[in-house]
Each structure stands twice: as C-alpha cells, then as structure tokens.
The first five atom37 places (N, CA, C, CB, O) and aatype in JSON, in Angstrom:
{
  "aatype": [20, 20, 20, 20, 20, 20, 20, 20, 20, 20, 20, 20, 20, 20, 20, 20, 20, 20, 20, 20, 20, 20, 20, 20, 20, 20, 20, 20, 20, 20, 20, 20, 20, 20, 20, 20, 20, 20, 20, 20, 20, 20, 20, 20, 20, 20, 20, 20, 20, 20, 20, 20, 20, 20, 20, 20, 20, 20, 20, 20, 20, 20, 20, 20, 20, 20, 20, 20, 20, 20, 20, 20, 20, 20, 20, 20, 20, 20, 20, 20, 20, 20, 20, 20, 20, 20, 20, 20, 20, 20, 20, 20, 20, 20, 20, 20, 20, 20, 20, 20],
  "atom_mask": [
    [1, 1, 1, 1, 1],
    [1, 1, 1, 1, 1],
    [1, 1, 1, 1, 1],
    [1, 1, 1, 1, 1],
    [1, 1, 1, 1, 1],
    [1, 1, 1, 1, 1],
    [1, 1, 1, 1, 1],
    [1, 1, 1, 1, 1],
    [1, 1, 1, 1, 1],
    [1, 1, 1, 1, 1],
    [1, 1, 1, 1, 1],
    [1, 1, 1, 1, 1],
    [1, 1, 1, 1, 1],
    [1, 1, 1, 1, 1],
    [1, 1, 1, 1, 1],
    [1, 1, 1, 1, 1],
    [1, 1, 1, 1, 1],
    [1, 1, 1, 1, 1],
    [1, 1, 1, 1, 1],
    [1, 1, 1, 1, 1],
    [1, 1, 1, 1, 1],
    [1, 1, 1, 1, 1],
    [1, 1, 1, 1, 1],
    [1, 1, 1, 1, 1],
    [1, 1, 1, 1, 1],
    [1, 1, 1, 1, 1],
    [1, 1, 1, 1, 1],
    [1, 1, 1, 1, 1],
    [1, 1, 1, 1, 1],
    [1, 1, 1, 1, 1],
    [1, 1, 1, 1, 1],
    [1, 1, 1, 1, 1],
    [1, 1, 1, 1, 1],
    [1, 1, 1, 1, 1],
    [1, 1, 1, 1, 1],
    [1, 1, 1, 1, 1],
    [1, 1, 1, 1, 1],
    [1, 1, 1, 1, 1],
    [1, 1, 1, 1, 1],
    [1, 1, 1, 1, 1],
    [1, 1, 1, 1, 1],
    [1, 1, 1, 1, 1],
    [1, 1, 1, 1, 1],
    [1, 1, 1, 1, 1],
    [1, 1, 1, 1, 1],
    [1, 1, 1, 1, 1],
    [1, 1, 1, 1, 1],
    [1, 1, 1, 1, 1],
    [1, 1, 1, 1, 1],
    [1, 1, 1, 1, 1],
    [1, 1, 1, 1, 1],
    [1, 1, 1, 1, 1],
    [1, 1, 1, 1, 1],
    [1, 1, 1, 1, 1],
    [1, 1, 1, 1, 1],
    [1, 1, 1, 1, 1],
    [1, 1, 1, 1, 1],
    [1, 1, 1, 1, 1],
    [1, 1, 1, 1, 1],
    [1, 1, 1, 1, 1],
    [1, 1, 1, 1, 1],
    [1, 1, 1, 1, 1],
    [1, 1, 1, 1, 1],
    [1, 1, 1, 1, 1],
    [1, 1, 1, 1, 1],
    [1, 1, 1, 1, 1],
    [1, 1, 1, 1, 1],
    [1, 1, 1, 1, 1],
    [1, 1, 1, 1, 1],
    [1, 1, 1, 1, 1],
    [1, 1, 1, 1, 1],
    [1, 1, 1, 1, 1],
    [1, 1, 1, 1, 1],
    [1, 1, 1, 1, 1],
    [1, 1, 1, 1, 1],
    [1, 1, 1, 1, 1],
    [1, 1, 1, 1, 1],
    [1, 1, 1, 1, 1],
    [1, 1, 1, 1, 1],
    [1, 1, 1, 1, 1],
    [1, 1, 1, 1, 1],
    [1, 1, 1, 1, 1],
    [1, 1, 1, 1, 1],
    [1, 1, 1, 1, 1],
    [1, 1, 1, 1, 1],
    [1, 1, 1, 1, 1],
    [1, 1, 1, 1, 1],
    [1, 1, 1, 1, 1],
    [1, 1, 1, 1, 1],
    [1, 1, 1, 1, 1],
    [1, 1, 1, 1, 1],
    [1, 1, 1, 1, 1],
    [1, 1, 1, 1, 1],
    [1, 1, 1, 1, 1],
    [1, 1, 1, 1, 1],
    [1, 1, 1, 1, 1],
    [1, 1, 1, 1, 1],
    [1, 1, 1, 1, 1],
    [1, 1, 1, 1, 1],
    [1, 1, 1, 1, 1]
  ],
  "atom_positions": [
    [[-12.7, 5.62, -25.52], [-12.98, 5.43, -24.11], [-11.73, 4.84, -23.42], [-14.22, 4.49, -23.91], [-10.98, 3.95, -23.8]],
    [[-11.72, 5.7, -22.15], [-10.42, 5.0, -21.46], [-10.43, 3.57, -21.02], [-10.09, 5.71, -20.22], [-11.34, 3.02, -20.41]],
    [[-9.84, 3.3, -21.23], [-9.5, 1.49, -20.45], [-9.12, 1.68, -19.29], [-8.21, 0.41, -21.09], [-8.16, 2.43, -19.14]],
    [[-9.96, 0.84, -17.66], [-9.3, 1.59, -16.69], [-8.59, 0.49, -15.93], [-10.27, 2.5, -15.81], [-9.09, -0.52, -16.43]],
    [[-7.74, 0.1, -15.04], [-6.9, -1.48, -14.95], [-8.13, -1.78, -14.4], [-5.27, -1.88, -13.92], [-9.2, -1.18, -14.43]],
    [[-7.67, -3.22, -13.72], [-8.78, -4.26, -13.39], [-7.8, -5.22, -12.44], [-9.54, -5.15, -14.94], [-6.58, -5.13, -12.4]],
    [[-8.78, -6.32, -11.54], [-7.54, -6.79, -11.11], [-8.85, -8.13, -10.69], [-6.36, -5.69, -9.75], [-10.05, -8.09, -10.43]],
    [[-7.93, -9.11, -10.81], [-8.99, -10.35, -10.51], [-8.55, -10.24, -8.74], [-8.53, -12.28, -11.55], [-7.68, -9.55, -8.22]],
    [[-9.73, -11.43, -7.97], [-9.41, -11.2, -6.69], [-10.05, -12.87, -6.39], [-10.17, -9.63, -5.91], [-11.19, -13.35, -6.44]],
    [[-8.54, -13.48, -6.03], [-8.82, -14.65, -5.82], [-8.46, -14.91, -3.98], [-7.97, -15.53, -6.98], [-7.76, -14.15, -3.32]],
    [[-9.21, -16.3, -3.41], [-9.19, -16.48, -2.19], [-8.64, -17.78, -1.66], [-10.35, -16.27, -1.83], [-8.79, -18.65, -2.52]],
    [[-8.1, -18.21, -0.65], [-7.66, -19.22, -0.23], [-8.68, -19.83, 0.6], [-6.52, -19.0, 0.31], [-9.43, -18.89, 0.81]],
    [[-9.19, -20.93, 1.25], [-10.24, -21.3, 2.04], [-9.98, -21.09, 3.65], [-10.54, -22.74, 1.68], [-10.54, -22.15, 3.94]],
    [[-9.66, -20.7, 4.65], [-9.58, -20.13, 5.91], [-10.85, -21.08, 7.04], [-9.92, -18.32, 5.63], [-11.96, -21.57, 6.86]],
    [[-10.15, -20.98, 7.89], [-11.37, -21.35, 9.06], [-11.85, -20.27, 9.75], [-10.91, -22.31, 10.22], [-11.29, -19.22, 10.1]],
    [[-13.22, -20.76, 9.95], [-14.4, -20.07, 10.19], [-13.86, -18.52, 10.87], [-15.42, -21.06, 11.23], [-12.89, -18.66, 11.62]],
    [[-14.26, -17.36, 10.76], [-13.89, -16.47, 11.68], [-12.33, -16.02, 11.77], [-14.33, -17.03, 12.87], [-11.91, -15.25, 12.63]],
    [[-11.4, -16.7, 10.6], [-10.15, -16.2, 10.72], [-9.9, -14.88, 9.45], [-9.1, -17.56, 10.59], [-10.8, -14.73, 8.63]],
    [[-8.97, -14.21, 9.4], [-8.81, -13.7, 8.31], [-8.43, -14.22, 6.49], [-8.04, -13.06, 8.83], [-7.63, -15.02, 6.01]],
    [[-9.13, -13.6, 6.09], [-9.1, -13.8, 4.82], [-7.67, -13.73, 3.97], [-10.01, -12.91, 4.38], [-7.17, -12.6, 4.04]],
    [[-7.04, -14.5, 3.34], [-5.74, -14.55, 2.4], [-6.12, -14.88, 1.09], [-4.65, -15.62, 2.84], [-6.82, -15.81, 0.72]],
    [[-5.49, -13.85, 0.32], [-5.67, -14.02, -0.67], [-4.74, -13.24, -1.51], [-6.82, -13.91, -0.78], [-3.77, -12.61, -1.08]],
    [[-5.17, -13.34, -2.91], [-3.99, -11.99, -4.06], [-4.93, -12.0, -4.9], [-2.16, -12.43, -5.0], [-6.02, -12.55, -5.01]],
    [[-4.21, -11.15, -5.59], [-5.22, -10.62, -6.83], [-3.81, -10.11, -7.73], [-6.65, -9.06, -6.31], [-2.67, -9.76, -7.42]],
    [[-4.49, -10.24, -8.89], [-4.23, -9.76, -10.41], [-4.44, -8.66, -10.77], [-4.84, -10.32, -11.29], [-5.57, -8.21, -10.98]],
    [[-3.39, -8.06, -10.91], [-3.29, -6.66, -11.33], [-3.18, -6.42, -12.28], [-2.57, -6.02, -10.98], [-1.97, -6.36, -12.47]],
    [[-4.03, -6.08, -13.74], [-3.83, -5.51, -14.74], [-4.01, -4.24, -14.94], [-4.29, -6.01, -15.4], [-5.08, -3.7, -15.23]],
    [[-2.57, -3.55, -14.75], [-2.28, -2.11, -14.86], [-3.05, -1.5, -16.15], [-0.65, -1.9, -14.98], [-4.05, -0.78, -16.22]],
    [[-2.32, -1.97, -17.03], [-2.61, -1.66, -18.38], [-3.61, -2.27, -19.54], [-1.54, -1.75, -18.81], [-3.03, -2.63, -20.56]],
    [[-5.05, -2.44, -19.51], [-5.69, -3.64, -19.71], [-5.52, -3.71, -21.69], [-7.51, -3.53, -18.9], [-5.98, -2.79, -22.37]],
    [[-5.04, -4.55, -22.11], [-4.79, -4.93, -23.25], [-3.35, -5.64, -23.38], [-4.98, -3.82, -24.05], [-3.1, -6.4, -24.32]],
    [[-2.15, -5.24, -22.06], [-1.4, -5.08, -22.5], [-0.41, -6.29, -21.72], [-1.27, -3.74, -22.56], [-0.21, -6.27, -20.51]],
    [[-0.07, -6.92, -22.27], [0.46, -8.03, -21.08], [1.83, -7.66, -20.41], [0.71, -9.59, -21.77], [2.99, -7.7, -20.8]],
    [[1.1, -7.22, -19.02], [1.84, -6.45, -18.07], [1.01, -6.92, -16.5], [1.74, -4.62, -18.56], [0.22, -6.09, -16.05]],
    [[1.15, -7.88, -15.93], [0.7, -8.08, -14.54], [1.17, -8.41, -13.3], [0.08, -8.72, -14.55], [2.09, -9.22, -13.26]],
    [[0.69, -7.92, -12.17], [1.39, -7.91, -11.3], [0.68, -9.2, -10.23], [1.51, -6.41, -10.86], [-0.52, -9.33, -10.48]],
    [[1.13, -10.04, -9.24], [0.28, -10.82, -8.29], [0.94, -10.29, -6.98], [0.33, -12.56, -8.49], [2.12, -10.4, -6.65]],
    [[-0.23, -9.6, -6.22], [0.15, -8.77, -5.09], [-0.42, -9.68, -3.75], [-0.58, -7.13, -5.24], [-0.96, -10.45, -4.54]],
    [[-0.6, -9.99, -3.04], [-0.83, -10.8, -1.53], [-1.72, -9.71, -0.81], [0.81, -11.16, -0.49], [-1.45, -8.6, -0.36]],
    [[-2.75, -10.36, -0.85], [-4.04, -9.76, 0.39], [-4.08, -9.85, 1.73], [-5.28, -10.35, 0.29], [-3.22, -10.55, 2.27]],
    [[-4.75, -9.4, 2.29], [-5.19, -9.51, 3.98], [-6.25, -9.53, 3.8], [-4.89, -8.48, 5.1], [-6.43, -8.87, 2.79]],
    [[-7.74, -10.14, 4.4], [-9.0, -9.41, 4.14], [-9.72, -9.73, 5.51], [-9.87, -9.94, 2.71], [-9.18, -10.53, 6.28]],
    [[-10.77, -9.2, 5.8], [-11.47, -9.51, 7.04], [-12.52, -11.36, 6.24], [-12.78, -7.6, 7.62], [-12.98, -11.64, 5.13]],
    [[-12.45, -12.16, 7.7], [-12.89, -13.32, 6.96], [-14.42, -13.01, 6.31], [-12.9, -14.63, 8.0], [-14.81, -11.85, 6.33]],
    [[-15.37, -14.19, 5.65], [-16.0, -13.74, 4.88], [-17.41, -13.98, 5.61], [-15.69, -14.25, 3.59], [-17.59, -15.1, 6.09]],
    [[-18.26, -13.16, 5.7], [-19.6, -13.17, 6.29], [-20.77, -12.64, 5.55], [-19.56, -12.48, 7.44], [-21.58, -11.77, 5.88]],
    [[-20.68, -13.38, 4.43], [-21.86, -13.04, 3.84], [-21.57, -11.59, 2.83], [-22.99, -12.83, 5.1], [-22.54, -11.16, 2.22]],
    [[-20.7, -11.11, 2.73], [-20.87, -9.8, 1.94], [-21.3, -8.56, 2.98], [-22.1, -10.04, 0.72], [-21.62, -7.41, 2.66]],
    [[-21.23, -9.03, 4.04], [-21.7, -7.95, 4.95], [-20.94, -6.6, 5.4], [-21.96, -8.59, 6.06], [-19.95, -6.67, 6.13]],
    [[-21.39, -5.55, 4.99], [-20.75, -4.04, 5.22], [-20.02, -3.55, 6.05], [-21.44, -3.24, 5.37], [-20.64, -2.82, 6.82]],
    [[-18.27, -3.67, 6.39], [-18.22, -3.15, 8.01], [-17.13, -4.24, 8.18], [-19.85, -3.28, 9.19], [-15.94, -3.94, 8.29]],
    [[-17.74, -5.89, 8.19], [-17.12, -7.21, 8.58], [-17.05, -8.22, 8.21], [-17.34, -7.56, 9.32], [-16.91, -9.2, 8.94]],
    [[-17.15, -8.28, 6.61], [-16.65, -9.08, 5.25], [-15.91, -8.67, 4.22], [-17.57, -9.48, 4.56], [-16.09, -7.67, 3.53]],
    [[-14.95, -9.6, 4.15], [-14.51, -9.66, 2.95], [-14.94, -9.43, 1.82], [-14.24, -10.42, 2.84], [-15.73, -10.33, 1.55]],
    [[-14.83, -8.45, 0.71], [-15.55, -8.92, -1.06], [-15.59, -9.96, -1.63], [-15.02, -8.43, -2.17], [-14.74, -10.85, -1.68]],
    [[-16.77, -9.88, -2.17], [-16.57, -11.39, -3.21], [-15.46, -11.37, -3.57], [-17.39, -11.63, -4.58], [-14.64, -10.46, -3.43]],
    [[-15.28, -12.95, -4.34], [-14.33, -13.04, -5.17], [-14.57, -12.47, -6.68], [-14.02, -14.35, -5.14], [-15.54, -11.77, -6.95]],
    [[-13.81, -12.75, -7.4], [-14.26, -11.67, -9.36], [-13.5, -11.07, -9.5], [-15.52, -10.47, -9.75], [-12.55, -10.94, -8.72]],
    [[-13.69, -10.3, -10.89], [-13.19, -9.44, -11.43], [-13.68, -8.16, -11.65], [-12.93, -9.85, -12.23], [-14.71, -8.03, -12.3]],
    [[-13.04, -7.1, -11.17], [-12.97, -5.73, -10.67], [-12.14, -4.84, -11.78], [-12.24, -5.73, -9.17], [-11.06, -5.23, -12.23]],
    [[-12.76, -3.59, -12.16], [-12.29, -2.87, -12.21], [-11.81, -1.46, -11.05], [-12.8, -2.89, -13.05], [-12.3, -0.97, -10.03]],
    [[-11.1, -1.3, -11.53], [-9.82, -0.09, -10.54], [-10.12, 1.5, -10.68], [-7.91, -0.18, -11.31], [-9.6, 1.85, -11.74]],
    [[-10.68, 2.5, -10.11], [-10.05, 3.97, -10.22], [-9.31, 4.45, -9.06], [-11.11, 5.02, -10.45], [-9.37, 3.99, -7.92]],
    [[-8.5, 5.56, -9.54], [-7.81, 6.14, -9.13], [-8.79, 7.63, -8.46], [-6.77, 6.17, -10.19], [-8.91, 8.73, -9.01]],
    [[-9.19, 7.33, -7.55], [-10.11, 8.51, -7.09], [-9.34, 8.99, -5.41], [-12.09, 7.82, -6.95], [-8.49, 8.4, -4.75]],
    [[-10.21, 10.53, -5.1], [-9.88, 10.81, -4.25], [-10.54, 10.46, -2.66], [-9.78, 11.8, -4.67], [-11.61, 10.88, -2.22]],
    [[-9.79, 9.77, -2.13], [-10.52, 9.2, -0.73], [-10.8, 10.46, 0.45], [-9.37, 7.92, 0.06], [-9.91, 10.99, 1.12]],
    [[-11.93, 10.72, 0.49], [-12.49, 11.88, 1.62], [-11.45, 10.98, 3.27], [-15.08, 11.79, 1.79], [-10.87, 11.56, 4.19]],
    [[-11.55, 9.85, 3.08], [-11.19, 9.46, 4.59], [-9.9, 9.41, 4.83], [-11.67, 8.18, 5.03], [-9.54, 9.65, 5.99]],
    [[-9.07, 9.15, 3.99], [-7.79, 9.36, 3.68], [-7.46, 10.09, 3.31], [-7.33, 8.87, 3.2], [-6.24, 9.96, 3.18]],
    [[-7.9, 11.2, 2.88], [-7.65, 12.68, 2.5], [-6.51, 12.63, 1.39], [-7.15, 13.63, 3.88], [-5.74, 13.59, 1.35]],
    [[-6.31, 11.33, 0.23], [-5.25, 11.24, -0.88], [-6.15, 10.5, -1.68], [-3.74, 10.51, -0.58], [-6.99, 9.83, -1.09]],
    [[-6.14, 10.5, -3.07], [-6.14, 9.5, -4.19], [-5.53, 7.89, -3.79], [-5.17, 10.21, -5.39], [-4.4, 7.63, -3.39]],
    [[-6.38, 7.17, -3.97], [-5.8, 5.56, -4.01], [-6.85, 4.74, -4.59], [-5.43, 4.87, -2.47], [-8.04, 5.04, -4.56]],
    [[-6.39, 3.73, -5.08], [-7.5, 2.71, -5.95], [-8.56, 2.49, -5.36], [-7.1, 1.33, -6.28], [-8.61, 2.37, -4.13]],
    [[-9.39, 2.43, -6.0], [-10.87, 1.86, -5.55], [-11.13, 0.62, -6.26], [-12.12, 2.88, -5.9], [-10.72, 0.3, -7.37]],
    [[-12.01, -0.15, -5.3], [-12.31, -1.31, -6.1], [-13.87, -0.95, -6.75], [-12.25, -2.79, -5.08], [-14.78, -0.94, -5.93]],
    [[-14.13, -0.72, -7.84], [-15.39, -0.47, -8.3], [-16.21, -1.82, -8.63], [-15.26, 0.43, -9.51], [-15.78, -2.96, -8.82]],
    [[-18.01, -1.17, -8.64], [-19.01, -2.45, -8.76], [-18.94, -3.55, -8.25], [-19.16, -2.86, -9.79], [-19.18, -4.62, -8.81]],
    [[-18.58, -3.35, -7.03], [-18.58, -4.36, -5.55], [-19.74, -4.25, -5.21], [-17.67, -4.0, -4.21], [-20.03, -3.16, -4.72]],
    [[-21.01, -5.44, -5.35], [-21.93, -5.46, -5.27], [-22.48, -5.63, -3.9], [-22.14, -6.09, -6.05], [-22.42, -6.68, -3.26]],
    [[-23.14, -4.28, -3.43], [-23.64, -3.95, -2.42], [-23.0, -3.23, -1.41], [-24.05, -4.83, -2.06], [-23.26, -3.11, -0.21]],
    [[-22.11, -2.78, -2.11], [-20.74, -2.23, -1.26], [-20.22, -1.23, -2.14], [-19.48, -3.41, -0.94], [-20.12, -1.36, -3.36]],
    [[-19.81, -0.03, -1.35], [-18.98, 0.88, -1.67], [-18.0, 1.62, -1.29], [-19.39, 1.37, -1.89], [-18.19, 1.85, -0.1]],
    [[-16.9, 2.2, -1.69], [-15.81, 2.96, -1.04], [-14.66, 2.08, -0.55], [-16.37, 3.75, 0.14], [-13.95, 2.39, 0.4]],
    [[-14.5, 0.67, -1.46], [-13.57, 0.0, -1.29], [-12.16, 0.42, -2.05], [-14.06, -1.17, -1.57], [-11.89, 0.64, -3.24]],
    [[-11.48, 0.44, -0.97], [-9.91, 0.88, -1.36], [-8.98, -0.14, -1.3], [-9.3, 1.95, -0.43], [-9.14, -1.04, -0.47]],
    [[-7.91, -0.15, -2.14], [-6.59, -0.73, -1.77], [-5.59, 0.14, -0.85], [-5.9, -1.03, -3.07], [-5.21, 1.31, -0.96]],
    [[-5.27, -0.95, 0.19], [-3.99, 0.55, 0.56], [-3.03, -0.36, 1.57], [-4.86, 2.44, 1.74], [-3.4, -1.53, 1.68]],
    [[-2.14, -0.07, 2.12], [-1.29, -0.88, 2.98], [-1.82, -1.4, 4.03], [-0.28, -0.26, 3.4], [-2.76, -0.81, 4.58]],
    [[-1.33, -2.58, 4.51], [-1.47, -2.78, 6.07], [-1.04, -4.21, 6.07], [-3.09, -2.51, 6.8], [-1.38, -4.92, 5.13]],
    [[-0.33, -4.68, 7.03], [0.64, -5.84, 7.46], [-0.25, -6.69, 8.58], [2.23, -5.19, 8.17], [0.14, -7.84, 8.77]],
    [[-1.31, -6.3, 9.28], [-2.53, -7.11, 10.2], [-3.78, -6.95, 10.17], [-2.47, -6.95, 11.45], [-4.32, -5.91, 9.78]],
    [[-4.41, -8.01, 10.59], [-5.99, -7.89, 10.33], [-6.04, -6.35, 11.21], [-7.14, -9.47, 11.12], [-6.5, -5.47, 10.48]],
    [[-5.77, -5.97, 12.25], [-6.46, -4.76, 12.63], [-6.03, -3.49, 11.39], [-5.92, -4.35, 14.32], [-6.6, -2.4, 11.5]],
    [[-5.05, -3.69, 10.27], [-5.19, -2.65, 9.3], [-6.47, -2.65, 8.65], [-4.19, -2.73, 8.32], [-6.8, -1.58, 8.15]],
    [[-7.14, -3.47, 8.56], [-8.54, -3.4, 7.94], [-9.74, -2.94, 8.81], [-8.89, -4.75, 7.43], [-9.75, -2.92, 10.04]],
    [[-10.69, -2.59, 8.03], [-11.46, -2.44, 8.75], [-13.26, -2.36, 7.95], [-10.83, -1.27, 9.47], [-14.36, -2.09, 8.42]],
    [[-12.84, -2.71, 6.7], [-14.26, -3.26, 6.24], [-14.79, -1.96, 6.05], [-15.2, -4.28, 7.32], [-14.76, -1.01, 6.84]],
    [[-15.41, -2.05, 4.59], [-15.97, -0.54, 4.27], [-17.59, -0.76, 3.63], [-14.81, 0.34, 2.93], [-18.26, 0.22, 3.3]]
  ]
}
C-alpha cells in the first residue's frame, strides 16, 4: 500500500475575527526523514464552519488529485472532518482564501 505524505497543521492564537496564522509540517515522504515547515494564511476560526473557518488543527493526510475548480492537480487536505475539497495552493492575503 502506498504511503501518501501527511502534514501536521499547527496554529498561533489570533484575535477574535482576524485571520488565521499558522504552518504546518510537511511530510513528503512518510517514513523518511525529509520535512518541510511551510507558513499558512487561514480564514479565522468559527467553529469548523463551511465557507468561513479555518480547519481544525491535526494531522492530515495529502493527495495529489485533480481540482474541477482549478482545472489542475494540487494537494488536498483529506478527512477534514465535516469538510471537503480542501486544497493547498498559493496566496499572499486573506482575500486569497476563501473557505471550502
């Protein structure tokens, strides 16, 4: 069975209604000690709510699937509980997000 990466997703504490900062742990290769710590943006956190929260915090596994909305392949964050079609992808301001 394939091993697929994973990436932990840790958070900083923010005031009420601001955006979310954070990084996460990238294990490309899971067995293999090889990791990366990349810097987040996230919408702040409201409950887990669809659209206009942030994800929990945890540990995630990664695919490489094809995004219908983006019309390319890019990571997904899989078994985001209650939530789906979470991607990684660029953006430098809270308006790059937009909560999925």
């Amino acid at each position: 069975m394939k091993a697929h990466p994973k990436i932990v997703l840790y958070r900083r504490a923010q005031a009420k209604g601001q955006p979310t900062l954070g990084s996460f742990l990238w294990e490309p290769y899971p067995g293999v000690m090889r990791h990366m710590m990349i810097r987040s943006i996230e919408l702040p956190w409201k409950n887990n709510d669809k659209g206009t929260s942030c994800i929990p915090e945890g540990l995630y596994e990664l695919r490489f699937t094809l995004s219908k909305r983006f019309g390319k392949k890019m990571w997904e964050v899989m078994n985001v509980p209650g939530r789906g079609g979470i991607r990684i992808h660029a953006g430098n301001y809270l308006k790059d997000t937009e909560g999925c």
